[in-house]
C-alpha positions in Angstrom: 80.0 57.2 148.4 76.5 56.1 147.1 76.7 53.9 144.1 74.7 55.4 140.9 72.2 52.9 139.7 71.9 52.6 135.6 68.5 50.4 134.8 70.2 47.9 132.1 68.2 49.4 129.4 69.3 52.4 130.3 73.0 51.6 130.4 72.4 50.2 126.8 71.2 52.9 125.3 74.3 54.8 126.9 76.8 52.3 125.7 75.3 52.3 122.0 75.5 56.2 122.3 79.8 55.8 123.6 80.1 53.9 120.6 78.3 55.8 118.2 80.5 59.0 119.2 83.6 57.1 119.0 83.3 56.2 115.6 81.9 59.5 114.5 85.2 61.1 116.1 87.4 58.6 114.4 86.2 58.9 110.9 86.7 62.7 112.1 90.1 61.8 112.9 90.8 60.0 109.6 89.1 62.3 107.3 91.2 65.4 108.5 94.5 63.8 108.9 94.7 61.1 106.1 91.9 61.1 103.5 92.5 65.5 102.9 95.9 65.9 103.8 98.1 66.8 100.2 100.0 64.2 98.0 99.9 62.9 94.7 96.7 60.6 95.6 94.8 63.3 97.6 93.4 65.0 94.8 89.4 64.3 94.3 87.4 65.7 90.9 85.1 68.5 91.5 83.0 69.9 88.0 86.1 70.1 85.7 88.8 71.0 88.5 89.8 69.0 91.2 89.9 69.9 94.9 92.9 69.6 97.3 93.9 71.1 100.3 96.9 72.5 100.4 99.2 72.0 104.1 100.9 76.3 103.9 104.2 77.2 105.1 102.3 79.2 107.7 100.6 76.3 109.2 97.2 77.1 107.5 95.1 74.8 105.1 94.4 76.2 102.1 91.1 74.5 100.0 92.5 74.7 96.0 91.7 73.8 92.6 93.8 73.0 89.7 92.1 72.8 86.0 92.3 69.4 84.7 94.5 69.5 81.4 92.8 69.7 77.9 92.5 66.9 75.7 90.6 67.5 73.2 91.7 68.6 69.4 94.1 71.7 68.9 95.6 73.3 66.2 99.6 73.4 65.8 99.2 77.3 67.0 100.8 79.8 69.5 100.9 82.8 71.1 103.3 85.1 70.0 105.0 88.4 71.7 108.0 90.3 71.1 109.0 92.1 74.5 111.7 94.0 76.5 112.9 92.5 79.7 111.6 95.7 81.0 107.8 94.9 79.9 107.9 92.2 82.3 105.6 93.7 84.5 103.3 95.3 82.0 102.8 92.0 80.3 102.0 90.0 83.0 98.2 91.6 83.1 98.1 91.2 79.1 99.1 87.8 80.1 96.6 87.1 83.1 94.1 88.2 81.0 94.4 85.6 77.8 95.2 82.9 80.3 92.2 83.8 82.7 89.7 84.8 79.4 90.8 81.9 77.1 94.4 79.9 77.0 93.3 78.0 80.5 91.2 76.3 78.9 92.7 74.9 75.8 96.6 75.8 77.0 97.9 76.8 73.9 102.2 77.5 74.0 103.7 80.7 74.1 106.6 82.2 72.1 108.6 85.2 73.6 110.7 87.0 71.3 113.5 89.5 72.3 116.6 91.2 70.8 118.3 90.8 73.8 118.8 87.5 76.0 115.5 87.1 78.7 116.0 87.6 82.0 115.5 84.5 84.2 113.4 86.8 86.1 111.2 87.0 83.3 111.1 83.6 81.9 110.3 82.6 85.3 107.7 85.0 86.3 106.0 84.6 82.6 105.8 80.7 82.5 104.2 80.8 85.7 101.0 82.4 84.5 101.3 80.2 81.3 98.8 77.1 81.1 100.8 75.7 77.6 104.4 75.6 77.0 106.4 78.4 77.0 109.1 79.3 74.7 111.9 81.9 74.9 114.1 83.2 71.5 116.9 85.7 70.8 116.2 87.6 67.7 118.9 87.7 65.1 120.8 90.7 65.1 120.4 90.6 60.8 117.0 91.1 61.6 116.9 93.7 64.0 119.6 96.4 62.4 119.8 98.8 59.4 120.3 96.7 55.9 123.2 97.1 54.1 121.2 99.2 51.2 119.9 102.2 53.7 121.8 105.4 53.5 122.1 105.8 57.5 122.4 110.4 56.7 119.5 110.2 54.7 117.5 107.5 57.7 118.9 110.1 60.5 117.4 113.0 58.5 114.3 111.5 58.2 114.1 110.9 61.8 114.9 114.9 62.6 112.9 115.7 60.0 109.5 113.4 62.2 110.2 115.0 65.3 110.6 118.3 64.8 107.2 117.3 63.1 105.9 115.4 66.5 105.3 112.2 64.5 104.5 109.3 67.0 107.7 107.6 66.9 109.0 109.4 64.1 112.7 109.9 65.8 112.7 106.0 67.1 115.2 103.6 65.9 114.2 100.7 67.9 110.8 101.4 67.0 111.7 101.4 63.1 113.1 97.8 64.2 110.3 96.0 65.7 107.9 97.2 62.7 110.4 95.8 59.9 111.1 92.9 62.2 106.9 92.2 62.6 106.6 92.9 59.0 109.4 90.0 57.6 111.4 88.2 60.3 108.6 87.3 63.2 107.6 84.0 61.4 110.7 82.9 60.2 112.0 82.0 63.6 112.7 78.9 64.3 110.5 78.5 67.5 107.2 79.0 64.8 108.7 76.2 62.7 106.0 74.0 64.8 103.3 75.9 64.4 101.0 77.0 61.9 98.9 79.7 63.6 99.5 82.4 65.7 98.1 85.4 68.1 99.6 88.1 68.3 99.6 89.6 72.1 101.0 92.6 73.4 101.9 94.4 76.9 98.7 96.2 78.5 96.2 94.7 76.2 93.2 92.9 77.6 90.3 90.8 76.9 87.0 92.1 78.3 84.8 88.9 77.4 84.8 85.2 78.2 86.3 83.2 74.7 84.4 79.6 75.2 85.5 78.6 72.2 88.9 77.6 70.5 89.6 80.6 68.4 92.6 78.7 66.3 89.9 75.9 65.4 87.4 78.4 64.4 89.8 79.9 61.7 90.9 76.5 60.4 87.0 75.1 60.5 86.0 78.3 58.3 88.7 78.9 56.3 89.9 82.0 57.9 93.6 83.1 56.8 93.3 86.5 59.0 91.5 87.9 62.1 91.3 91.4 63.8 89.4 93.1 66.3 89.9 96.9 65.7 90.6 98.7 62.5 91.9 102.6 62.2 92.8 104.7 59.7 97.0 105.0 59.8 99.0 108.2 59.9 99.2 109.5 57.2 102.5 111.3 57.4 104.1 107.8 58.5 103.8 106.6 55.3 103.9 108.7 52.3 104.7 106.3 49.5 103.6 103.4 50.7 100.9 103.1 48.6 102.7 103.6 45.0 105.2 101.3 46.3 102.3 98.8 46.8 101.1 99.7 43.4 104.2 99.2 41.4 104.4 95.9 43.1 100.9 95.1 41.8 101.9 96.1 38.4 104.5 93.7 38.3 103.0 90.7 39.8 99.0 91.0 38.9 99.4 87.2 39.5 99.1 87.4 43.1 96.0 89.1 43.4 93.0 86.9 43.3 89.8 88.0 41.6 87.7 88.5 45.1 90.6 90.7 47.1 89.5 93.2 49.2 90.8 96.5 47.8 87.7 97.9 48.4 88.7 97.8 51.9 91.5 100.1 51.0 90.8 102.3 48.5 87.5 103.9 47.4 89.0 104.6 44.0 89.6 101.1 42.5 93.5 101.6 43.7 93.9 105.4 43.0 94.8 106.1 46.1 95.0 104.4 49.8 91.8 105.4 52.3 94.5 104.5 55.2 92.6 102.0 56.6 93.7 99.0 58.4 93.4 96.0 60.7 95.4 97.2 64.2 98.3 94.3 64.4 98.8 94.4 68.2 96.1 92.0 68.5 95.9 89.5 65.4 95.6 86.0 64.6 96.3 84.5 61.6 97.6 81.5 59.6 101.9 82.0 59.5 101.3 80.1 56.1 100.1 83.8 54.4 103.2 85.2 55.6 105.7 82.6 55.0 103.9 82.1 51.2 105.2 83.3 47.9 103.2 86.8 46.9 104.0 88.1 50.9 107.9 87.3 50.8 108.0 88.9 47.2 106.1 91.9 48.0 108.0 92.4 51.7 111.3 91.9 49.6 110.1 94.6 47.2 109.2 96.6 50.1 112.5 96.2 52.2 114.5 97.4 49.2 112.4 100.2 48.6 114.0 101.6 52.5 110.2 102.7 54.0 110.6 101.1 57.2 113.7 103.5 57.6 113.0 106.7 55.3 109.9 106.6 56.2 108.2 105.2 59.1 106.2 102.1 57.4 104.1 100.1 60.4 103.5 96.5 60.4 100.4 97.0 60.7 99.2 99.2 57.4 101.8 96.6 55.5 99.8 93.2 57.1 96.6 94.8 56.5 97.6 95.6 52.6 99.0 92.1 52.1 95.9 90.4 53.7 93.4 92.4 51.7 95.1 91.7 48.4 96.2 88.5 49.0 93.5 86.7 50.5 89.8 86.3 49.2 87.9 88.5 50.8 86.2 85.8 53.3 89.5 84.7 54.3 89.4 87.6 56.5 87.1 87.3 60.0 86.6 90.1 62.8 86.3 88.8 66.3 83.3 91.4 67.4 83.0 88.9 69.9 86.3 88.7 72.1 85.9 92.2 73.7 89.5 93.8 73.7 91.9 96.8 74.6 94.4 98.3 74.1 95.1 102.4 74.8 93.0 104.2 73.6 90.6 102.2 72.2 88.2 99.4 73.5 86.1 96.6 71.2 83.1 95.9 73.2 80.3 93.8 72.1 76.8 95.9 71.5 74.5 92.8 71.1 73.5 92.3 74.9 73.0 88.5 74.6 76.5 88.4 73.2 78.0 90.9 76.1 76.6 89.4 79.1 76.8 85.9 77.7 80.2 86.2 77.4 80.3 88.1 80.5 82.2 90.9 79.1 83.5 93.7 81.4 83.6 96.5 79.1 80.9 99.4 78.5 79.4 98.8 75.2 79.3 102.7 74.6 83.3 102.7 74.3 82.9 100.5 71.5 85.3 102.0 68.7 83.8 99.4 66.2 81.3 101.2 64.4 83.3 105.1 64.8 83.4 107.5 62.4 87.7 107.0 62.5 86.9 103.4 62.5 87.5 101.7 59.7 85.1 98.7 61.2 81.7 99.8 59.4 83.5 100.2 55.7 84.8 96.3 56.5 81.3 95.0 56.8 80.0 97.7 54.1 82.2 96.4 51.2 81.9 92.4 52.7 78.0 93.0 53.1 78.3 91.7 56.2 75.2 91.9 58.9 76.2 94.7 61.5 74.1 94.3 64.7 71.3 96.2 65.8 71.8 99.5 67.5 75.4 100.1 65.1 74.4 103.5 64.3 74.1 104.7 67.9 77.6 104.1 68.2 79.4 105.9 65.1 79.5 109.4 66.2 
């Protein structure tokens, strides 16, 4: 066979070229099976996430990112739901939404409340999704059955009495529960010992805007007791004598009320009467201190004795909404036009365009039930003389 002649600058160049593709497939080598593969030392920082990739059961590589944990300041706050086992699956978007929208990147705790023991299924499923601590509680059974002082024939008649009416949960029992329970036992339970603030979250709500900003800070920084997104007038055949019960509490402890309440927000007839207005409770989130203070257990007392929540149908939210307008100075109380939220039927959407797309909010700003004629949104910045934003009237048909 003939020999092939290299010239020996030739065979240099060729050597240098061996050696070059060597080392470029051995830092190949390396890269791929040492420097990437996953362990506790693998991980490297990308923006504010780090990178990994992640060897699968199914013999693929995944490329993921994991948030890096917050630490900066936080307030002693939580999130707060009461729920059935049988909401599991209805929360988990109200959930996903708060953690995706806000809670991932602050992680706040969560506090699940239940009159019946959770499910491992559920406690597992829900602190999956959960950036912050999660907590689970049984609630007491004193606080979720009739008081001794209810006259159970007159309560059942009342109920018979609602739905041969059709009144929206006029025949529930459970649902005469949870509004007592929301109205006077929430914050006494001992998992919101630790905390101080609270938000309020319920199954198949969710936010349509970004929230780049801690919300619990913002209260404490501006001296906010109580925040809201929508307001609506209540039913009025839910509560008939709410309002005089509310009065003859006022006329005994005048005390209570400070000089720049918010009545107006409640009555257009100095207190006459009640324009059935109020803050919608299934999204609200306020300081636990205005509940667990002196003029709201005294006027919940007076209210629990009077037997609305069960010959009646007294909500949480109308009594909340009272409370916080007569307890608190009137700037004490903030609406989040900002957040974007639902919950059926009604949306909060952002108008202002740099605020919508800033935050990018998902929601149709035409749907906005702010600024509604059934709204009570427009008479809250009315009497508060608050700046609405441009374009407001457009949307109060």
């Amino acid at each position: 066979m003939a020999k092939v002649s290299i010239p020996k600058n030739r065979e240099l160049l060729v050597r240098r070229i061996g050696i070059l593709c060597i080392t470029l497939g051995l830092l190949y080598y390396l890269l791929n099976n040492f420097g990437l593969q996953y362990n506790s030392n693998s991980s490297r920082t990308v923006g504010h996430h780090e990178q990994y990739v992640l060897s699968g059961k199914d013999g693929y590589k995944y490329r993921k990112v994991s948030y890096e944990p917050y630490t900066g300041p936080k307030e002693k706050a939580t999130f707060v739901t009461l729920a059935r086992n049988s909401d599991l699956y209805s929360l988990l978007e109200s959930i996903k939404s708060v953690e995706d929208r806000f809670n991932s990147k602050f992680q706040y705790d969560w506090v699940f409340l239940n009159d019946e023991e959770f499910t491992e299924e559920f406690k597992n499923v829900t602190s999956a999704l959960i950036s912050g601590q999660t907590k689970y509680g049984l609630v007491p059974k004193e606080h979720w059955s009739f008081p001794s002082w209810i006259d159970q024939d007159k309560a059942a008649a009342v109920r018979e009495e609602m739905r041969a009416k059709k009144i929206i949960y006029g025949d529930s029992i459970s649902y005469r529960h949870m509004c007592r329970f929301e109205s006077g036992f929430f914050y006494r339970h001992p998992l919101l010992d630790d905390y101080d603030w609270y938000w309020r979250v319920e199954p198949d709500i969710k936010l349509h805007c970004d929230i780049n900003y801690d919300v619990f800070k913002f209260m404490a920084d501006n001296n906010k007791k109580y925040a809201f997104t929508i307001s609506i007038k209540e039913y009025e055949a839910t509560i008939p004598t709410l309002w005089k019960t509310t009065r003859d509490f006022m006329a005994l402890h005048p005390e209570y009320l400070p000089e720049n309440n918010m009545l107006d927000f409640l009555s257009d007839d100095d207190g006459e009467s009640y324009n059935l207005c109020h803050f919608w409770s299934n999204f609200e989130i306020a300081s636990l201190d205005l509940w667990r203070g002196e003029a709201y257990s005294a006027y919940f007392e007076y209210l629990d004795k009077a037997g609305g929540f069960f010959y009646e149908r007294w909500g949480d939210a109308p009594v909340h909404s009272i409370a916080a307008s007569l307890f608190l100075e009137r700037d004490q109380i903030h609406h989040f036009g900002d957040l974007g939220y639902y919950h059926v039927p009604f949306h909060q959407c952002p108008i202002d365009d740099d605020v919508r797309l800033g935050n990018r909010c998902d929601c149709d700003p035409k749907k906005d039930f702010t600024w509604h004629s059934y709204s009570c949104g427009s008479k809250f910045y009315a009497v508060n003389k608050l700046p609405r934003p441009d374009g407001w009237q457009e949307h109060s048909s």
